[in-house]
N, C-alpha and C positions, 0 to 999 in steps of 0.2 A: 524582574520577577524575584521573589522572595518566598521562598516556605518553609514549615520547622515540622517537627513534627509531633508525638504527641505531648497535649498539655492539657491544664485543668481550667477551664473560666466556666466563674460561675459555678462551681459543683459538677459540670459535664465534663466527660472526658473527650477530649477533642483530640481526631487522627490527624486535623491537617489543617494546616490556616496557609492561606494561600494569596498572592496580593498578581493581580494579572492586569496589564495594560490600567493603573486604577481601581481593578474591583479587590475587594475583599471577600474572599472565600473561605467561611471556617465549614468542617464539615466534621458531626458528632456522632460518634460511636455509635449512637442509636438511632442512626439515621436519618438525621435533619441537615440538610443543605441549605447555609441562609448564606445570598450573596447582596452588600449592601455599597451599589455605588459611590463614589466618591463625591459626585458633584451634588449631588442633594438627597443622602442619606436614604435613599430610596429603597426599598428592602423588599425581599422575595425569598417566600420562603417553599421548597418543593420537599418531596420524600425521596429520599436516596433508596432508586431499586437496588436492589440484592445486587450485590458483585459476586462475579465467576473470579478462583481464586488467581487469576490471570491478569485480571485486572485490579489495580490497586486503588482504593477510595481516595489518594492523593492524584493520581492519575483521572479518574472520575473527575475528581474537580476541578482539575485544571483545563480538561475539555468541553464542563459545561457552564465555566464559571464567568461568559456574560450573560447570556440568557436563564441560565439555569437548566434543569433538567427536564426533556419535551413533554407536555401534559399529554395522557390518553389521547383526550379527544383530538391532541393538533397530529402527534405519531399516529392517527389509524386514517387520520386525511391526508398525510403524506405518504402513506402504505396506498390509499388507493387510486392517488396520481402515480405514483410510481408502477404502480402495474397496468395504468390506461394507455393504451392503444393510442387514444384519442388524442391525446398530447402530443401526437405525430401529425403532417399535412396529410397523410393519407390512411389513417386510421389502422397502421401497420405497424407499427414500431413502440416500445414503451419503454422505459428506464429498465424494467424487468426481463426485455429480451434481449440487453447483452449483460447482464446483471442478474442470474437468474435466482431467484431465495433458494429455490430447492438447491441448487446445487454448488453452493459459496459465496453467493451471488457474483458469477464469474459466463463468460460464454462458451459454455460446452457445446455450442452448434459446430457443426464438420468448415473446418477452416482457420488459419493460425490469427488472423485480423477477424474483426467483428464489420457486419456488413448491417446497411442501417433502411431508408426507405429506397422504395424501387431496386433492393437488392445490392446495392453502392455499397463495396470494401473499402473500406478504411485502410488509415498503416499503422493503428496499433492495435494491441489486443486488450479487450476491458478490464483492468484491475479489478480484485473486487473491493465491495462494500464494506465487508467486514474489519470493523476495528481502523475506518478510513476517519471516525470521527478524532483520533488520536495524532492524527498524522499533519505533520506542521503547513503543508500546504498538500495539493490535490491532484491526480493525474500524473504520469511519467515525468512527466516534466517540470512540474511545479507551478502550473501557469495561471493557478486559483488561489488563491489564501484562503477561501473558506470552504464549507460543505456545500451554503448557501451559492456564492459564486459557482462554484463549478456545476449546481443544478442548472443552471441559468444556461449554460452554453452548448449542452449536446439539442437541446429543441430547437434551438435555432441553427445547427451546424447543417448547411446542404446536404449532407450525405449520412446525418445520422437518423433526424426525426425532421430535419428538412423545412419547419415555420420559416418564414419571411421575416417576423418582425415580431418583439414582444406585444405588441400591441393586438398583432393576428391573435397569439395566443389568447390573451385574455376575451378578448371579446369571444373565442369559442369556450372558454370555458366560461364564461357568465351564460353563456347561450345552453349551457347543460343543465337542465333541470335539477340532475340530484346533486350537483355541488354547493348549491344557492345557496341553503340553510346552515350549510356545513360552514362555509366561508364566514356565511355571517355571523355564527357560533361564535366559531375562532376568534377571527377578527374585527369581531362589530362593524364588516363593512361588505362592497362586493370583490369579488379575488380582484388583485392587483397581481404583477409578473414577480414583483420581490414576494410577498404573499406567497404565490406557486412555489418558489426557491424554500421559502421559509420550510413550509410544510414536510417540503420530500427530505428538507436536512435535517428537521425533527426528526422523520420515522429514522432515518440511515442514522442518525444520534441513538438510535437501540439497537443498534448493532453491531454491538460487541460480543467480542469471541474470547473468551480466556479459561476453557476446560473440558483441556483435553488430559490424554494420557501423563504427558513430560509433568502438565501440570501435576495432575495428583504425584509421579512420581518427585516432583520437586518438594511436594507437602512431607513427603513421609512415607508413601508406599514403596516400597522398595521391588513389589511385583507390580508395580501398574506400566512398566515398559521392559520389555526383551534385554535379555545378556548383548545380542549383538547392536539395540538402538542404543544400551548406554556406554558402548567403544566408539558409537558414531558421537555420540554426544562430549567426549573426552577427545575424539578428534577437533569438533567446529572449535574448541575452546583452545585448538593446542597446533597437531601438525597442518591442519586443515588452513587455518589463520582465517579462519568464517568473520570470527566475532571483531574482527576491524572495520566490517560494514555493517556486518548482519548484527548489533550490538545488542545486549540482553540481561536489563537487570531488574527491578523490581519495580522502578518507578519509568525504565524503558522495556516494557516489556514485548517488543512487538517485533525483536530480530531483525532492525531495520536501524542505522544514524540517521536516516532522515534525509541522509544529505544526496548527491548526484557524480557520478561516477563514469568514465570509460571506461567497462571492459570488454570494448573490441565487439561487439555485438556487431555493431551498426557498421562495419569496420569490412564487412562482408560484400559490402557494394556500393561503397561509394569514395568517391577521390574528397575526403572530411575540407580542405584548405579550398578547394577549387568549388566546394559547393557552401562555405561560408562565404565567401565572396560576394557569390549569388545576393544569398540570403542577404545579405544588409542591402543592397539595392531596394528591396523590393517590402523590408521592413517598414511600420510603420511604428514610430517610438508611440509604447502603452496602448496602442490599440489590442485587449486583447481578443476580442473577436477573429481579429486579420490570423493573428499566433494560433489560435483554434482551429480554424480554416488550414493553415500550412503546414501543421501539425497534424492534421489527420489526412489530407489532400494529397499533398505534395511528394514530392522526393527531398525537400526541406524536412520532414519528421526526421530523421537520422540524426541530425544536428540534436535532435534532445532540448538539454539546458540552453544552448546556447541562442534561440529563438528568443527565448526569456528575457536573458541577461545582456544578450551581444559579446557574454566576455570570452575571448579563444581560449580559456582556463575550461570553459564547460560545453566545449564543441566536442557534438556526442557523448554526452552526461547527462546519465537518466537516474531514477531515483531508485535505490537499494530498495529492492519488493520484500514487504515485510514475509516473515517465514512462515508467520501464523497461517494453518490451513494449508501451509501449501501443498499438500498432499492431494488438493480439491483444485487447487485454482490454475492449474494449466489448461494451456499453453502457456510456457514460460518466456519473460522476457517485451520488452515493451512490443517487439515484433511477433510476440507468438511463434518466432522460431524455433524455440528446441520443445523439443513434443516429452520428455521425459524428463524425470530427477538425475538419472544416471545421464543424458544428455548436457544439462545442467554442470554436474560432476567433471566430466570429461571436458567441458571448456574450461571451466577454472583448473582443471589439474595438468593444460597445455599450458597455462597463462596468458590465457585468454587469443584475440587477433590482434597481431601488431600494427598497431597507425601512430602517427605524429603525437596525439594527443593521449595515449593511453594511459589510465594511471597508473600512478607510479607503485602502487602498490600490487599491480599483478604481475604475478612472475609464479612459476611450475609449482606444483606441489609434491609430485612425486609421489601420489597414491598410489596401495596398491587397488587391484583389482579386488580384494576381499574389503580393503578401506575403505573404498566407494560405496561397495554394498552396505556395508556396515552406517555411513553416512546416510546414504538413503533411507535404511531402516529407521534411522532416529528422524531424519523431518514426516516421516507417515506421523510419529508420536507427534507432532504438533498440530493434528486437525481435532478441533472440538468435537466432543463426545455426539451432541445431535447430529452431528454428519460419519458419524462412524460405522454405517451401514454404506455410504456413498466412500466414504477413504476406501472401503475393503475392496471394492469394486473398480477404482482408481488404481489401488497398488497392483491390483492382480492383471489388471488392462496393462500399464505400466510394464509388470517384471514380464509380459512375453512380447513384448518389446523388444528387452533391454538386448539381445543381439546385432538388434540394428544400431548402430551408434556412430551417426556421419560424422560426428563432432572430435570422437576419439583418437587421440594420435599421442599412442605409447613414447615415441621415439623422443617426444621432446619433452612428455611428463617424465622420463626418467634421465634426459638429461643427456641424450646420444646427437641432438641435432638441434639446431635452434638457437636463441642469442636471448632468453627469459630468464638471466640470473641464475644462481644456483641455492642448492635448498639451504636453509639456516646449517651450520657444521655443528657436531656435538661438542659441545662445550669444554677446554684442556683446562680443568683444573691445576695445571702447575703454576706455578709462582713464575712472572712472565717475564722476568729479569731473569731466571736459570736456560730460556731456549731465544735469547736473543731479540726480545723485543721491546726492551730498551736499554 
């Protein structure tokens, strides 16, 4: 991959030329996105919608730059499978019922896992939508490369929306009268099962989130977030040591590296050595259908990454959840176990559950109790301004809560009990030859 940033071709001022697996992506100040294949100069050219300042037109383009940016008509057909029922074997379940628009698109139903037809609980909790088109693969665990793929696999999962076979699905959806014309709009043809995929990754390709409060305060406002969100926000940057997962810059702006992680989550219930073992028995290499199935079925989901990969480097490593929103998107955590932000807090500031595989980078932090809050206060300032009626509601549900906290245990965030390392020391500025240390 390759990108620069801005330049003049042509007399336009160009924010971003971008070169992805082949494509070339230039994208013009004025809002023309032209991406021109490499193997036979094939060119398409769309309008770049308005960016929230959260999201940056280099980032835009590098998410939309082999297909290009989803047209009206294909995002409002993938807006209306995504909310069909019907897409389910029993006309119960939709993309939208554990994914809900109104509310992050996340599962605010009463329960820490999301349950799918005939009422069948899963073992994880639905990430949301939002701002998933940015993210280098799909799901806790990475087990999709694309948006496309990963539509593919909850209609067919037994226990979500329960199909048999892509082929079931299509033939009920050519069997629906109001999709026919629609389909054949789009694609000059009758829906196909990549088709279906296609559509619902269009519409989730406009949903993006990038403005909220942090934002405008990041532009300039200096009153657009609280005295105490900007001590939390000087914490994640500092004593907190947030931003070594939760990573946050202008062209990564989503509070996430992307990458997969132990921290001790999964750690809670299971012997991690005794039940990879299992697991490669019963793996079947690149099937990932089988991975989907054990992933949400099984006592196998806790392994995480390591379903994926096979490598014991990522047994029980799940993917760092971006921050964006998260004010909206709980239950937190691939299991939906910790029911709050100060929940959340209180595991990282123990250093997490110790097991064999934990990373190496968690270890106490030694907050205090006004730290925390103060931490807290600042991720409410990351949920987007259209959900800021729903954040308020969230925080308030949240802070009478926050008493209850099974997670919390003083004794080894401060360093009285426990084997998590100890906090970084304040720095001795003396010259290291005058106290003995060479």
């Amino acid at each position: 991959m390759w990108t620069s940033g801005r330049r003049l071709i042509g007399g336009a001022c160009v924010s971003a030329i971008v070169i992805v697996a082949g494509s070339l992506v230039v994208s013009f100040s004025g809002g023309l996105l032209r991406s021109v294949q490499s193997g036979g100069l094939e060119a398409h050219a769309a309008t770049t919608p308005p960016l929230p300042p959260g999201v940056s037109p280099e980032l835009y383009a590098l998410a939309v730059a082999r297909g290009g940016p989803p047209t009206q008509e294909l995002a409002a057909l993938g807006e209306k499978l995504f909310r069909d029922k019907r897409l389910s074997v029993d006309d119960s379940v939709a993309c939208a019922t554990c994914h809900d628009p109104a509310q992050g698109f996340t599962d605010h139903r009463p329960g820490a896992t999301s349950a799918g037809v005939g009422g069948q609980r899963g073992q994880r909790n639905a990430p949301t939508v939002l701002n998933a088109m940015f993210h280098t693969s799909q799901f806790w665990d990475g087990r999709a490369a694309t948006l496309e793929d990963q539509a593919k696999l909850p209609i067919l999962n037994p226990i979500e929306m329960g199909q048999s076979s892509p082929d079931v699905v299509v033939a009920k959806v050519r069997g629906l009268s109001d999709y026919t014309a629609a389909f054949q709009s789009a694609f000059g043809r009758a829906a196909t099962y990549d088709d279906i995929a296609a559509a619902i990754a269009a519409f989730e390709r406009t949903q993006y989130s990038g403005n909220s409060p942090f934002d405008r305060f990041l532009a300039g406002d200096a009153t657009a977030i609280s005295d105490q969100a900007k001590r939390g926000w000087a914490l994640f940057q500092g004593k907190g040591r947030c931003s070594s997962c939760h990573a946050f810059n202008s062209v990564s702006p989503l509070f996430s590296d992307q990458k997969f992680h132990n921290i001790g989550i999964a750690a809670h219930k299971q012997n991690f050595t005794e039940l990879a073992r299992k697991a490669l028995a019963v793996l079947k290499t690149g099937d990932i259908q089988q991975i989907d199935e054990l992933a949400l079925q099984t006592q196998y989901s806790e392994l995480g990454r390591f379903l994926v990969t096979k490598s014991p480097a990522d047994i029980g490593a799940f993917k760092s959840e971006t921050l964006r929103n998260i004010g909206i998107t709980g239950p937190y955590m691939h299991d939906g176990s910790l029911t709050t932000l100060w929940d959340v807090m209180d595991h990282y500031n123990k250093g997490g559950v110790p097991n064999p595989f934990l990373d190496g980078g968690m270890e106490r932090l030694g907050l205090s109790e006004s730290e925390i809050d103060d931490m807290v206060a600042w991720m409410f300032t990351l949920t987007d301004t259209r959900y800021a009626d729903f954040n308020a509601l969230e925080q308030a549900r949240q802070t009478s809560l926050k008493n209850n906290r099974p997670q919390r245990d003083t004794e080894i965030a401060e360093g009285r009990k426990g084997h998590f390392g100890d906090l970084a020391p304040n720095p001795d500025v003396r010259n290291p030859a005058t106290i003995g240390v060479y």
